[in-house]
Jmol script that loads the backbone (N, CA, C; Angstrom):
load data "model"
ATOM      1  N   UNK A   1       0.834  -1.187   0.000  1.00  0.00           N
ATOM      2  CA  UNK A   1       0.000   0.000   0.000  1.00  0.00           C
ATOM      3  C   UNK A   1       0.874   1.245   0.000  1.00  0.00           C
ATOM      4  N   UNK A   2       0.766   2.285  -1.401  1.00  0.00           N
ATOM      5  CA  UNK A   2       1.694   3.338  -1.226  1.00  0.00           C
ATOM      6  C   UNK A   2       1.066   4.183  -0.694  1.00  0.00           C
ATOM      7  N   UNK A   3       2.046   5.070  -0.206  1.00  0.00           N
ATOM      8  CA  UNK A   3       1.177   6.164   0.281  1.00  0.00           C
ATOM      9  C   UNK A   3       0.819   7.231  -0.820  1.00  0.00           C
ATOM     10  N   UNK A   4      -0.891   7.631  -1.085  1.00  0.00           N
ATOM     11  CA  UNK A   4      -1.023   8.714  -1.696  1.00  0.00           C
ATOM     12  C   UNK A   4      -1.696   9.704  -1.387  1.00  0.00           C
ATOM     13  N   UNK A   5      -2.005  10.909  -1.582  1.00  0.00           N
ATOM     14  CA  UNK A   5      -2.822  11.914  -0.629  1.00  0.00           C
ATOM     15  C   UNK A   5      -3.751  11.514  -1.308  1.00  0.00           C
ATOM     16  N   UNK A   6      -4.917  12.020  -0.503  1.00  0.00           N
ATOM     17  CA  UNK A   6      -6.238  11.794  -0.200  1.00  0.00           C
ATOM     18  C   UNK A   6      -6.869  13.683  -0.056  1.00  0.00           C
ATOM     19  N   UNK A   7      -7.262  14.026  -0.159  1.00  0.00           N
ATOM     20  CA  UNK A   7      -8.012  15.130   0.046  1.00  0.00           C
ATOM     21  C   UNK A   7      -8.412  15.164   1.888  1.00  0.00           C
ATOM     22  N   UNK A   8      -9.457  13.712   2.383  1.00  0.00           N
ATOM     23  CA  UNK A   8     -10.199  13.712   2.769  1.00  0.00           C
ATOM     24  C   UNK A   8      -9.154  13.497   4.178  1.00  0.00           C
ATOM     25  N   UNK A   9      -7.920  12.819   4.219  1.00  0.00           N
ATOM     26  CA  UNK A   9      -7.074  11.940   4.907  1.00  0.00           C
ATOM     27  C   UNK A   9      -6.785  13.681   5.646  1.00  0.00           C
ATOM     28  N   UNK A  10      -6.166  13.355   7.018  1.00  0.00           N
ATOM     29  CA  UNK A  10      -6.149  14.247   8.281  1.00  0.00           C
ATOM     30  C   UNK A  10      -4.548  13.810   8.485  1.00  0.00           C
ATOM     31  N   UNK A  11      -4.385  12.412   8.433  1.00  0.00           N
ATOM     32  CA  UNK A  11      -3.021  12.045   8.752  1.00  0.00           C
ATOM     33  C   UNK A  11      -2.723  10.828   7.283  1.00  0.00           C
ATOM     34  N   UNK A  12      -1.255  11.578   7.005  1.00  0.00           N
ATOM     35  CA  UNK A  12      -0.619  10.622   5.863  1.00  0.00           C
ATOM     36  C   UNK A  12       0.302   9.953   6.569  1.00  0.00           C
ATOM     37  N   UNK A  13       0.879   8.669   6.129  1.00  0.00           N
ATOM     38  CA  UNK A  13       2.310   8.092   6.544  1.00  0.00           C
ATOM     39  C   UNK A  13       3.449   8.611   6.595  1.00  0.00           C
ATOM     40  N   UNK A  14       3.246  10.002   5.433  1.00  0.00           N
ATOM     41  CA  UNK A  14       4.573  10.494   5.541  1.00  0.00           C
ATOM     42  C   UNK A  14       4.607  11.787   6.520  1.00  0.00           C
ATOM     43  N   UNK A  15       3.566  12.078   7.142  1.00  0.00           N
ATOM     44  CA  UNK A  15       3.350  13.311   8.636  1.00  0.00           C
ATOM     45  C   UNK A  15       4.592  12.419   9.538  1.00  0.00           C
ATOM     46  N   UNK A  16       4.159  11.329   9.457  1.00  0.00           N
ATOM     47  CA  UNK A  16       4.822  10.545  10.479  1.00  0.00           C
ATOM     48  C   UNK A  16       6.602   9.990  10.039  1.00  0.00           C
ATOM     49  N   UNK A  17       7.101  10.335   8.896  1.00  0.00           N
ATOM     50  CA  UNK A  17       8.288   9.687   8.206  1.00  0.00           C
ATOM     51  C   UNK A  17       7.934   8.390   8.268  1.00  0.00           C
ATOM     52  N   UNK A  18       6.648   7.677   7.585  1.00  0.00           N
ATOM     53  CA  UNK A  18       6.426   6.594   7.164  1.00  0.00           C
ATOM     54  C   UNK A  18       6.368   6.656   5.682  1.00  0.00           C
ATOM     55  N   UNK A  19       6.131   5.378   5.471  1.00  0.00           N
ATOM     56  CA  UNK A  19       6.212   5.222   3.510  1.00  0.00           C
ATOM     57  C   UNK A  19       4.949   4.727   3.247  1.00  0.00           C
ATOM     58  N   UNK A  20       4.445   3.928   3.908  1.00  0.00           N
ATOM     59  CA  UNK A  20       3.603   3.090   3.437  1.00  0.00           C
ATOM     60  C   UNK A  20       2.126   3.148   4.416  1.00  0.00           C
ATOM     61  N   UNK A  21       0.711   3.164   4.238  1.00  0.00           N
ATOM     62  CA  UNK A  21      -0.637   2.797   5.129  1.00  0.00           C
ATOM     63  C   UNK A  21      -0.077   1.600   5.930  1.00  0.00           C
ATOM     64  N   UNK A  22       0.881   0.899   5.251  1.00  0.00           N
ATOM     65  CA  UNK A  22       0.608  -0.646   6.456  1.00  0.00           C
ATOM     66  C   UNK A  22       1.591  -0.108   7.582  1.00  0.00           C
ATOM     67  N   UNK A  23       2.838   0.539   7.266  1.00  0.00           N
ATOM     68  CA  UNK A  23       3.608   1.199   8.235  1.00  0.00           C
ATOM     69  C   UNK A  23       2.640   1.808   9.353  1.00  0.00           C
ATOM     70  N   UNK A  24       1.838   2.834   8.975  1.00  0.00           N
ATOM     71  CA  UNK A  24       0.665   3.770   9.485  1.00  0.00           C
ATOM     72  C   UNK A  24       0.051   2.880  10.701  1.00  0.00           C
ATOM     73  N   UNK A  25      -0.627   1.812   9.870  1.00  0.00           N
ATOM     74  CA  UNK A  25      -1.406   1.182  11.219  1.00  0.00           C
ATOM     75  C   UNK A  25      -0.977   0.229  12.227  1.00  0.00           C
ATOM     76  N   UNK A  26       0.720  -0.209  11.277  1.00  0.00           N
ATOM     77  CA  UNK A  26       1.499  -0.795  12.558  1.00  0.00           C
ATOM     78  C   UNK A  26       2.020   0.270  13.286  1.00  0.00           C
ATOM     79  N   UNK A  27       1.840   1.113  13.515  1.00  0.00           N
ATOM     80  CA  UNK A  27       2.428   2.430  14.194  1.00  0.00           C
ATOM     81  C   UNK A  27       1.156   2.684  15.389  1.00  0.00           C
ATOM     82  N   UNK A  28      -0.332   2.570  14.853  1.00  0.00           N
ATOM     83  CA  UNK A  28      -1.485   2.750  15.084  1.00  0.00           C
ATOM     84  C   UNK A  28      -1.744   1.304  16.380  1.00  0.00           C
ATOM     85  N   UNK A  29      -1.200   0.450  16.162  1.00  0.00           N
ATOM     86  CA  UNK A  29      -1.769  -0.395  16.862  1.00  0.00           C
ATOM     87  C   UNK A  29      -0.538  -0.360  18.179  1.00  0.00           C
ATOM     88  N   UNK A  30       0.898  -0.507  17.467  1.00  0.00           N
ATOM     89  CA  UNK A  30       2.067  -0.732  18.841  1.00  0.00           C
ATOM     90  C   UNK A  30       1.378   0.435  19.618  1.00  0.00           C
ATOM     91  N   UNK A  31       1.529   1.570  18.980  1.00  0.00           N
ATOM     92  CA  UNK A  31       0.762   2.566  20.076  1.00  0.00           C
ATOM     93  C   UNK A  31       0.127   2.155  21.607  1.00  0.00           C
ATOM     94  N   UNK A  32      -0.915   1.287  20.647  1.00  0.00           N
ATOM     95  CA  UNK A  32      -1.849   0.932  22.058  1.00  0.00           C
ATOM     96  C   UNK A  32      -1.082   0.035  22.336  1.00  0.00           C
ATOM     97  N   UNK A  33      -0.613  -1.356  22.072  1.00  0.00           N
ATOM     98  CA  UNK A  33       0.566  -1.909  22.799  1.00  0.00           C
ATOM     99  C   UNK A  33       1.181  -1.691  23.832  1.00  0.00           C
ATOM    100  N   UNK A  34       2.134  -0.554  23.264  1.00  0.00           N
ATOM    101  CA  UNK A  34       2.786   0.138  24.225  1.00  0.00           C
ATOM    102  C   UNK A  34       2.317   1.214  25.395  1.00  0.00           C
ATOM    103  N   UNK A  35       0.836   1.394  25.309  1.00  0.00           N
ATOM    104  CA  UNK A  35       0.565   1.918  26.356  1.00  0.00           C
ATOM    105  C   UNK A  35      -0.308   2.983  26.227  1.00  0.00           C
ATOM    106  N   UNK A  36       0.408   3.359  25.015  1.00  0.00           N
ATOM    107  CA  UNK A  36       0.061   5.384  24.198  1.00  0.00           C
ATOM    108  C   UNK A  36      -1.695   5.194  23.898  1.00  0.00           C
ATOM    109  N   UNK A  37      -2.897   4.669  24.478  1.00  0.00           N
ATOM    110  CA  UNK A  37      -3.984   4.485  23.795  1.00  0.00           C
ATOM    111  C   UNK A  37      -4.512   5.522  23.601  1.00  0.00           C
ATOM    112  N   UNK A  38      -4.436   6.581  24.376  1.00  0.00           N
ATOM    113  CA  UNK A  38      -4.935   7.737  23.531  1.00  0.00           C
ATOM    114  C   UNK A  38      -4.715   8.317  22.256  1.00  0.00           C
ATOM    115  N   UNK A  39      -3.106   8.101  21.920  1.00  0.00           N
ATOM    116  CA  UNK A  39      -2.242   8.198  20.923  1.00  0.00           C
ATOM    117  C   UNK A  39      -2.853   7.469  19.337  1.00  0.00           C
ATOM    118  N   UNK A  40      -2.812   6.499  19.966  1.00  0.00           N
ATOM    119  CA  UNK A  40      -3.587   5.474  19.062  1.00  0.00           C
ATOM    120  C   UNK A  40      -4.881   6.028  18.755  1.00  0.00           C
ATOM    121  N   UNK A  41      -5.697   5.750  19.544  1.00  0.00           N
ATOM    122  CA  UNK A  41      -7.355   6.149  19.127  1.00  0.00           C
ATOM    123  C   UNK A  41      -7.273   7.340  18.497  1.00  0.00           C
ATOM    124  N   UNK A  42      -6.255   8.488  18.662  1.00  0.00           N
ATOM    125  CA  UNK A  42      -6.376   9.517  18.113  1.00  0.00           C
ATOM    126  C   UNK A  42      -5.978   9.703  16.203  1.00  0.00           C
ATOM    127  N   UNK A  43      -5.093   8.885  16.133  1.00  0.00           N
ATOM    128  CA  UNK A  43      -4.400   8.434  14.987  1.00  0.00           C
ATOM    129  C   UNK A  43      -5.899   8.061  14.410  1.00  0.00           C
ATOM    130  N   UNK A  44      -6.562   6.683  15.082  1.00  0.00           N
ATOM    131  CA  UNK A  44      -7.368   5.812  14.170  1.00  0.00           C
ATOM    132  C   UNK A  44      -8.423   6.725  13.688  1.00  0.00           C
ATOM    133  N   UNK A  45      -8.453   7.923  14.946  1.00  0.00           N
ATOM    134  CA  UNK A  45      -9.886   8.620  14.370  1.00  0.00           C
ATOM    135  C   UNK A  45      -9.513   9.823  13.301  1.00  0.00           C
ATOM    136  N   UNK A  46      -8.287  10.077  13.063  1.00  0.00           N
ATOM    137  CA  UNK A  46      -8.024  11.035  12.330  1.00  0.00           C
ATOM    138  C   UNK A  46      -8.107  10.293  10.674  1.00  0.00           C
ATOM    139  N   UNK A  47      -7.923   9.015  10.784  1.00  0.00           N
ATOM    140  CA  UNK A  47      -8.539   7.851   9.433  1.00  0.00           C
ATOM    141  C   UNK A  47      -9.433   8.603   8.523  1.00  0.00           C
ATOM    142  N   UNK A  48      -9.619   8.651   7.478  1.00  0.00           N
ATOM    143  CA  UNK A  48     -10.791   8.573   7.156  1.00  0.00           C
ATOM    144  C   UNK A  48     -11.594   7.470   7.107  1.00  0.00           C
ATOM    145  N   UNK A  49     -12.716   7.479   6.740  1.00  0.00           N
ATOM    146  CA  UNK A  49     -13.755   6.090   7.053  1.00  0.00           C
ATOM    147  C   UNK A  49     -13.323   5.062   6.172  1.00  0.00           C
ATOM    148  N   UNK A  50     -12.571   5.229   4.849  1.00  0.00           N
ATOM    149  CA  UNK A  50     -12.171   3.825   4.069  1.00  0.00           C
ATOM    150  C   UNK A  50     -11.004   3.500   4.905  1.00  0.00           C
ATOM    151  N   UNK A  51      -9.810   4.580   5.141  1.00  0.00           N
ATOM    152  CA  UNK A  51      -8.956   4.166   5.914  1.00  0.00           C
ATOM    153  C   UNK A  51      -9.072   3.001   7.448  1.00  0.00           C
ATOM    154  N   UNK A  52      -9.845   3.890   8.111  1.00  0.00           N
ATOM    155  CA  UNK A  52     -10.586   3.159   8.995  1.00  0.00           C
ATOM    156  C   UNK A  52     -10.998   1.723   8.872  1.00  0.00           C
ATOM    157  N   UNK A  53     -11.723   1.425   7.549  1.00  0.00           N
ATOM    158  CA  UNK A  53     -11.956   0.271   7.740  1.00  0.00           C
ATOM    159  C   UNK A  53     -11.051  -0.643   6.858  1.00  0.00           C
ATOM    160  N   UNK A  54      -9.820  -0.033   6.006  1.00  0.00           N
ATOM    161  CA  UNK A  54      -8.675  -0.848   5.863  1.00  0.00           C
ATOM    162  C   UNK A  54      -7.943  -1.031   7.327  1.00  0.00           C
ATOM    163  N   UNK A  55      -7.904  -0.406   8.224  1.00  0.00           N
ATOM    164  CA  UNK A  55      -7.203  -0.575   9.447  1.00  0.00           C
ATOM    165  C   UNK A  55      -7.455  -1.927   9.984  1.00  0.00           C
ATOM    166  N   UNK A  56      -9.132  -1.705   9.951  1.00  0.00           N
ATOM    167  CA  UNK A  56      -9.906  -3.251  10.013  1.00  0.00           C
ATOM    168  C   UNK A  56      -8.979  -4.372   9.863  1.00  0.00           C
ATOM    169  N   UNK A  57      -9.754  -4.259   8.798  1.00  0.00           N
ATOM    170  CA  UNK A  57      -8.883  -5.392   7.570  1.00  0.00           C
ATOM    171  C   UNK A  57      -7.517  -5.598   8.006  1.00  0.00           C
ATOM    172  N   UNK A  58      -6.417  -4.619   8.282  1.00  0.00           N
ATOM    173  CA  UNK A  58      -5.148  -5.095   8.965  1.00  0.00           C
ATOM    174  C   UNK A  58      -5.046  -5.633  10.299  1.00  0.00           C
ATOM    175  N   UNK A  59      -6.020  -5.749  10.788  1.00  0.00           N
ATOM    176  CA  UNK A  59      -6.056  -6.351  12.396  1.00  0.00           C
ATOM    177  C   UNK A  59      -6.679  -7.918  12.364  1.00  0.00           C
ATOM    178  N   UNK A  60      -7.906  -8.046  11.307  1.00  0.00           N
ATOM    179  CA  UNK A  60      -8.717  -9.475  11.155  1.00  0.00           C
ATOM    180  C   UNK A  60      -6.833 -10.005  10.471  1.00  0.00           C
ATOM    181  N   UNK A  61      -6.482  -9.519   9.369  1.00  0.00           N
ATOM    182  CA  UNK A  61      -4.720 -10.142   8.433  1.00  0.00           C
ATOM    183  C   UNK A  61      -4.177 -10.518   9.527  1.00  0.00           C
ATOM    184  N   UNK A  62      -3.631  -9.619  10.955  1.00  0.00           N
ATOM    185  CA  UNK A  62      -2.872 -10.084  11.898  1.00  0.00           C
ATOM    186  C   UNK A  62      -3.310 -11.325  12.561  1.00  0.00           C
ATOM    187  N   UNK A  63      -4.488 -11.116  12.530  1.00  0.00           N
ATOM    188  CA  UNK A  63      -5.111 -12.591  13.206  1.00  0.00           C
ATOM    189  C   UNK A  63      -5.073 -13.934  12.480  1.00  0.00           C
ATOM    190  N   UNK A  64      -5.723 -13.565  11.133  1.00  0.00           N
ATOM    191  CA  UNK A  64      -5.337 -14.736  10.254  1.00  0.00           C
ATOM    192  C   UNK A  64      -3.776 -15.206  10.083  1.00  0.00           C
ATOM    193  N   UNK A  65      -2.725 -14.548  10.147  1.00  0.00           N
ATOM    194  CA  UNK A  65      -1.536 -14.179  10.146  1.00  0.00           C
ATOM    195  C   UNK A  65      -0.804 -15.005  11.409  1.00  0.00           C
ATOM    196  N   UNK A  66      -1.924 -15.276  12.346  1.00  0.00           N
ATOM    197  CA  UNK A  66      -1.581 -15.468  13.697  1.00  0.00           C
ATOM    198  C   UNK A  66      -0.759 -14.813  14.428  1.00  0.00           C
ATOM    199  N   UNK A  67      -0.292 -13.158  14.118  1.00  0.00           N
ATOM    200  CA  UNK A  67       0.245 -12.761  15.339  1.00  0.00           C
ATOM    201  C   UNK A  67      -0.549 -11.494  16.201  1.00  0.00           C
ATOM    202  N   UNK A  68      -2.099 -12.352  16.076  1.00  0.00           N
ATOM    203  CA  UNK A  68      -2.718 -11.795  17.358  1.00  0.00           C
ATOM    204  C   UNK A  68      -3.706 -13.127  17.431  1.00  0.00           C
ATOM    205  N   UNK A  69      -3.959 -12.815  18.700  1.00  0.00           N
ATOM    206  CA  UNK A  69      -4.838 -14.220  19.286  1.00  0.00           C
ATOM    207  C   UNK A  69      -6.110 -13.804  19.151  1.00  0.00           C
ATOM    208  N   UNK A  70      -7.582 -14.239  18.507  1.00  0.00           N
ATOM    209  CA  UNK A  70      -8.984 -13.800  18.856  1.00  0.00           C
ATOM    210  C   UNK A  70      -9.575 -12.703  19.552  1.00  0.00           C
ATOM    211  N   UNK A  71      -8.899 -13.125  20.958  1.00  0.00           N
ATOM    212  CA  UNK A  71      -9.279 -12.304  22.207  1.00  0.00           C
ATOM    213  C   UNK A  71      -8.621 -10.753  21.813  1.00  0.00           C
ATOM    214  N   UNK A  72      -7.406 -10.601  21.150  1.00  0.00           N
ATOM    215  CA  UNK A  72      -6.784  -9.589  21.448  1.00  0.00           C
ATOM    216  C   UNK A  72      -7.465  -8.903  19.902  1.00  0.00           C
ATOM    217  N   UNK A  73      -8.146  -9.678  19.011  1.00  0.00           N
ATOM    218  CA  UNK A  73      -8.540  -8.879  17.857  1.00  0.00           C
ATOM    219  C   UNK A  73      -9.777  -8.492  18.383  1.00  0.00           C
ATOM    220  N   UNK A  74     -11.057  -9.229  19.226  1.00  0.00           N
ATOM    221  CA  UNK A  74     -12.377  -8.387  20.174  1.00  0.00           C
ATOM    222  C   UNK A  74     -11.656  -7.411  20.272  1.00  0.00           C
ATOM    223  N   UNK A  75     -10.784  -7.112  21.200  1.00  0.00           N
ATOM    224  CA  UNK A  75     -10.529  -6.286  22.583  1.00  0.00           C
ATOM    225  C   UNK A  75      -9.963  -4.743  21.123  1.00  0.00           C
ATOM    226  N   UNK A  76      -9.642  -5.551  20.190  1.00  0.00           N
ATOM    227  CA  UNK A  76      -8.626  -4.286  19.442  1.00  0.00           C
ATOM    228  C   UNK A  76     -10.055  -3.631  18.883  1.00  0.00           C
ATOM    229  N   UNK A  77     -10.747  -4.536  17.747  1.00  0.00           N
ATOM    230  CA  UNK A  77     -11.536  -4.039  17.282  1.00  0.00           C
ATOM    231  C   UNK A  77     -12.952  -2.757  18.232  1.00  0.00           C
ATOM    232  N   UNK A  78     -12.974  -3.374  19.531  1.00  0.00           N
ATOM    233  CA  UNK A  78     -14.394  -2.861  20.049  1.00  0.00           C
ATOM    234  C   UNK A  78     -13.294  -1.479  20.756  1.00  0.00           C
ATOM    235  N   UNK A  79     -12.077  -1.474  21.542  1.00  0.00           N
ATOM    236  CA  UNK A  79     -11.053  -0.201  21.371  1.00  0.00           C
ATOM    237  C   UNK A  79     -11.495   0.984  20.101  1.00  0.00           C
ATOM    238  N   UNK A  80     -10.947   0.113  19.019  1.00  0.00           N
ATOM    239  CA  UNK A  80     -11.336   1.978  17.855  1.00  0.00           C
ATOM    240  C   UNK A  80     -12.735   1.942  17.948  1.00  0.00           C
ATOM    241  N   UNK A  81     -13.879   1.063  17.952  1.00  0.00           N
ATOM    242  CA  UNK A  81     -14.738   0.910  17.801  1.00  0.00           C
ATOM    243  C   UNK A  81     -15.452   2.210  18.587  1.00  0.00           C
ATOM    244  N   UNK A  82     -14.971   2.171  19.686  1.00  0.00           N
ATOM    245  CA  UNK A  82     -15.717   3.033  21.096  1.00  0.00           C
ATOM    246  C   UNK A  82     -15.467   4.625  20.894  1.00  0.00           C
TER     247      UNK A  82
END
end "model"
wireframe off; spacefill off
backbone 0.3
color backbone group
């Protein structure tokens, strides 16, 4: 996923010296990981709504992917959700 502007987009990958959306939402998720959840939620909500729900989509991949367990994709998803 390259990064391209968007009109609609609030935050690009490259605000952040990222390259890429998948960079973006692994940035988006260690966040909460690491502790920063406000940090995070703030990122996810600055998404726009397709973004947003590619973010999705990168959290169900991690799971299928297996490096998140079920429980921790609930707990992620109903997080931006709220």
């Amino acid at each position: 996923m390259k990064s391209v502007e968007h009109p609609t987009e609030t935050v690009l990958p490259t605000l952040l010296g990222l390259e890429t959306w998948e960079q973006l939402f692994d940035y988006i998720l260690e966040s909460k990981l690491n502790g920063q959840k406000k940090q995070s939620k703030e990122l996810y909500k600055s998404l726009s709504t397709r973004r947003q729900v590619e973010f999705q989509d990168y959290l169900i991949d991690m799971f299928e992917q297996e490096f998140m367990s079920a429980e921790m994709l609930a707990q992620s998803i109903k997080f931006y959700a709220d």
